[in-house]
LUMGUVO-191156 format. One record per residue: residue number from 0; residue in one letter; x, y, z of N, C-alpha, C in turn. Coordinates in steps of 0.001 Angstrom, whole numbers. Layout:
N
   selo   lonu       n_u       n_v       n_w      ca_u      ca_v      ca_w       c_u       c_v       c_w
    NUM      A         X         Y         Z         X         Y         Z         X         Y         Z
...
//
This chain:
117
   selo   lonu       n_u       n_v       n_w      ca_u      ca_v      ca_w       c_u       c_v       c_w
      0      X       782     -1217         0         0         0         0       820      1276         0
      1      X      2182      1077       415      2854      2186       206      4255      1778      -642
      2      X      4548      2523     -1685      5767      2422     -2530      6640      3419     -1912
      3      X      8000      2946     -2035      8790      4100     -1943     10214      4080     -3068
      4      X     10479      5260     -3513     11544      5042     -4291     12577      5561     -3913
      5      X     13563      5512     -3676     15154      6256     -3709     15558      6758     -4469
      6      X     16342      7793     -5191     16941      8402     -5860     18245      9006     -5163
      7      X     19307      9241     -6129     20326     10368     -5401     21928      9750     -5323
      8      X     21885      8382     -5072     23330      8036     -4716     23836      7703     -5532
      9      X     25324      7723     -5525     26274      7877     -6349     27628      7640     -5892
     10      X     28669      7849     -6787     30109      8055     -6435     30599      9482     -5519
     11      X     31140      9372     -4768     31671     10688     -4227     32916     10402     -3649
     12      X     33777     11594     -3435     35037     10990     -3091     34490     11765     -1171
     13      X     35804     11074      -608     35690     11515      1395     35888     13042      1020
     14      X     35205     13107      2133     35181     14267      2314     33735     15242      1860
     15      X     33506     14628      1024     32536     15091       -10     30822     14659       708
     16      X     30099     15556      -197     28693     15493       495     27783     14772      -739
     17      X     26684     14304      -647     25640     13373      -985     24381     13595      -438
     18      X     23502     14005     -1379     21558     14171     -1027     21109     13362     -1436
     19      X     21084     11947      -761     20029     11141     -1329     18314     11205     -1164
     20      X     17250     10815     -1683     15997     11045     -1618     15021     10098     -1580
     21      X     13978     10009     -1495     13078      9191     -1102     11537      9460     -1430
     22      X     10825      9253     -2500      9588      9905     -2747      8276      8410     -2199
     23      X      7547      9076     -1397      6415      7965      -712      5010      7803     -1574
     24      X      4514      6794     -2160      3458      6949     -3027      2517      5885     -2132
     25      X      1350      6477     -2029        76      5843     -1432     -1210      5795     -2130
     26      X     -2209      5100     -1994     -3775      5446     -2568     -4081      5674     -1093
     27      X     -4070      5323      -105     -4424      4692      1169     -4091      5479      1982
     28      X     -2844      5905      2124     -2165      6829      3467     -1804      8225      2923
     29      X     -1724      9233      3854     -1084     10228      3675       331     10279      3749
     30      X      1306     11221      3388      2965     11355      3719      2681     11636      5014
     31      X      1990     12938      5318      2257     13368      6462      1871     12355      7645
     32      X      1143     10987      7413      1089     10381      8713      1955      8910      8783
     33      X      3274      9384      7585      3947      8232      8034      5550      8887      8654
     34      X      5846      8042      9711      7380      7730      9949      8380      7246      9154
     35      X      9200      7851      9422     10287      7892      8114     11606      7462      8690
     36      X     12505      6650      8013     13653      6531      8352     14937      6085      7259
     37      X     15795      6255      7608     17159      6068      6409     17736      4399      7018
     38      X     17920      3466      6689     18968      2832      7135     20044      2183      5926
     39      X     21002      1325      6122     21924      1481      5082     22817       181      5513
     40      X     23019      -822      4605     23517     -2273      4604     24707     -2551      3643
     41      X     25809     -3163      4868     26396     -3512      4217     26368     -5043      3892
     42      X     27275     -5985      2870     27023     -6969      2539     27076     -7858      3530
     43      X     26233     -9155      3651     26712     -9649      4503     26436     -9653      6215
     44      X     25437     -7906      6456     24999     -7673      7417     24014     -7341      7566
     45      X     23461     -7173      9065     22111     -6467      9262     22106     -5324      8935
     46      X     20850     -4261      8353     20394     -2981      8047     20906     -2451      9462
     47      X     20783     -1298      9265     21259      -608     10421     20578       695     10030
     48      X     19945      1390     11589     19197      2666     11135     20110      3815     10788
     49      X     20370      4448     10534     21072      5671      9962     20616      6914     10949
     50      X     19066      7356     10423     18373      8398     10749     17031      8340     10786
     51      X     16572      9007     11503     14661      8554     11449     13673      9818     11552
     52      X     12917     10446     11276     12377     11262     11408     10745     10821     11940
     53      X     10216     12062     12403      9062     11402     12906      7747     12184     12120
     54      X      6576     12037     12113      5619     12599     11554      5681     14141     11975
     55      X      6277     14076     13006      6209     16015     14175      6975     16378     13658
     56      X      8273     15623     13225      9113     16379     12408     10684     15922     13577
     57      X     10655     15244     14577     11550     15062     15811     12495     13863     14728
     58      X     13454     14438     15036     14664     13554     14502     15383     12662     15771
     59      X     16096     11575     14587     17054     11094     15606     18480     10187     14797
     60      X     19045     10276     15337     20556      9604     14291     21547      8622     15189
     61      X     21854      7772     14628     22844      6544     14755     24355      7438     15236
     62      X     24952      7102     16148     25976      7899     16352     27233      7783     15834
     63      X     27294      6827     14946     28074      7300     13673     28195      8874     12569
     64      X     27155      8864     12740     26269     10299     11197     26264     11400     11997
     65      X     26105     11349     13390     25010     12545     14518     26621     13324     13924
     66      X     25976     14532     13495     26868     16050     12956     27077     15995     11773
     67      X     27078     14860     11099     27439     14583      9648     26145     14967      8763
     68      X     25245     13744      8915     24076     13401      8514     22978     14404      9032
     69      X     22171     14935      8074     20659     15550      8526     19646     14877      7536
     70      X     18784     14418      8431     16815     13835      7643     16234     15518      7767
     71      X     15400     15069      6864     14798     16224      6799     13391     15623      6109
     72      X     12221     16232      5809     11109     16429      5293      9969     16939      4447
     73      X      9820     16504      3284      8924     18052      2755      7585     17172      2328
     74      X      6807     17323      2994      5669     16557      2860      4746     16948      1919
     75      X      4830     18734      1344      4388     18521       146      4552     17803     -1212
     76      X      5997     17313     -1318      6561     16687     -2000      6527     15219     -1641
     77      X      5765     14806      -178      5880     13159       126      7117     12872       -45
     78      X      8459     13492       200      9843     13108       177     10282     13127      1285
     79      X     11417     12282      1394     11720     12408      2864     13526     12426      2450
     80      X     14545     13358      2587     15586     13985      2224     16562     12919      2907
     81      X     18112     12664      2899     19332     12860      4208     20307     13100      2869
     82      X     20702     14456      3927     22020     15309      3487     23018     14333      4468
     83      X     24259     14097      3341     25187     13160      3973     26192     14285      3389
     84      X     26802     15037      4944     28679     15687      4619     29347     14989      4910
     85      X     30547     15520      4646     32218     14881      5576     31525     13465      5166
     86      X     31478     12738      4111     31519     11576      3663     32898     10807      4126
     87      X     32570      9754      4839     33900      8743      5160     33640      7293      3671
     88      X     34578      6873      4168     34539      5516      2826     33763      4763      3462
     89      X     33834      4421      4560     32496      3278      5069     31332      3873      5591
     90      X     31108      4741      4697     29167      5230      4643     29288      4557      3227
     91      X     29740      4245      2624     29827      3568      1060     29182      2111      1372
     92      X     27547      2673      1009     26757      1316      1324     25511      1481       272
     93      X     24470        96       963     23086       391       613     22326      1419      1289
     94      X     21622      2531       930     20626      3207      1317     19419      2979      1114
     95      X     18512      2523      2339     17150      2364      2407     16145      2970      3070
     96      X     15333      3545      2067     14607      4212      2705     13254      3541      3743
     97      X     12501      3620      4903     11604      2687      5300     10441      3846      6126
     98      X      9394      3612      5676      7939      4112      5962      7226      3214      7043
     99      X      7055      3662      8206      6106      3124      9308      4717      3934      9144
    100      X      3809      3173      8857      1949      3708      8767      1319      2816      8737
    101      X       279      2750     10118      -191      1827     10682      -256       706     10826
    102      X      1196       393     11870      1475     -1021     12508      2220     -1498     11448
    103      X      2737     -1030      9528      3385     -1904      9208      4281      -892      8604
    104      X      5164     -2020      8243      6729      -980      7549      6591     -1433      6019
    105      X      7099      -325      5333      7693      -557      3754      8902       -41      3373
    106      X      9678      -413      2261     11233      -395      2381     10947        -4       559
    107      X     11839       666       428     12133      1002      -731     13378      -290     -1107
    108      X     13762       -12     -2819     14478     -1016     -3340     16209      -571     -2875
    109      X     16395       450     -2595     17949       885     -1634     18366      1872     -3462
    110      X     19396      2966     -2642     20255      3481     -3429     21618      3182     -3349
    111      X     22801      3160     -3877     24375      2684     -3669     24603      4190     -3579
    112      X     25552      4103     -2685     26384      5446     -2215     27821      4878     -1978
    113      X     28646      5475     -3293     30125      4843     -2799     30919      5936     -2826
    114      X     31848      5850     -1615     32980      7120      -939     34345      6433     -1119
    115      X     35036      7206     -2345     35889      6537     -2478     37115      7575     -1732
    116      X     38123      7108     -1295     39030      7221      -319     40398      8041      -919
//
């Protein structure tokens, strides 16, 4: 009931910054009443949250990213943003975007973000 797509990632060298994106498509739900979050996999491992935003707009970040990384929101657009600075080489992963609205989650197909060194 809810799609989500990624857009945005790419090659970047350290140091360097990255806007990846996230557009939420529903018949059923609104943007504004879902929870939003970034997480990002490497091979071989569990997802791991990144960043999460909330419907109020209350953020929160993995303490890897916290100063690096900002979520952000524009719900007229049903997008849900993360500005990635000061890129290190091991943020060079999968990016997934994931929608919480009512009681269930949906995951987008991931973007590649590689920081080359």
């Amino acid at each position: 009931q809810v799609q989500l797509v990624e857009s945005g990632g790419g090659l970047v060298q350290a140091g360097g910054s990255l806007r990846v994106s996230c557009v939420a498509s529903s018949t059923i739900f609104s943007f504004n009443a879902m929870a939003m979050g970034w997480y990002r996999q490497a091979p071989g491992k569990q997802r791991e949250l990144v960043a999460s935003i909330t419907r109020a707009g209350s953020t929160m970040y993995a303490d890897s990213v916290r100063g690096r990384f900002t979520i952000s929101r524009d719900n007229a657009k049903n997008t849900v943003y993360l500005q990635m600075n000061s890129l290190k080489p091991e943020d060079g992963l999968v990016y997934y975007c994931k929608a919480n609205i009512a009681g269930r989650e949906y995951w987008g197909q991931g973007t590649q973000v590689t920081v080359s060194s």
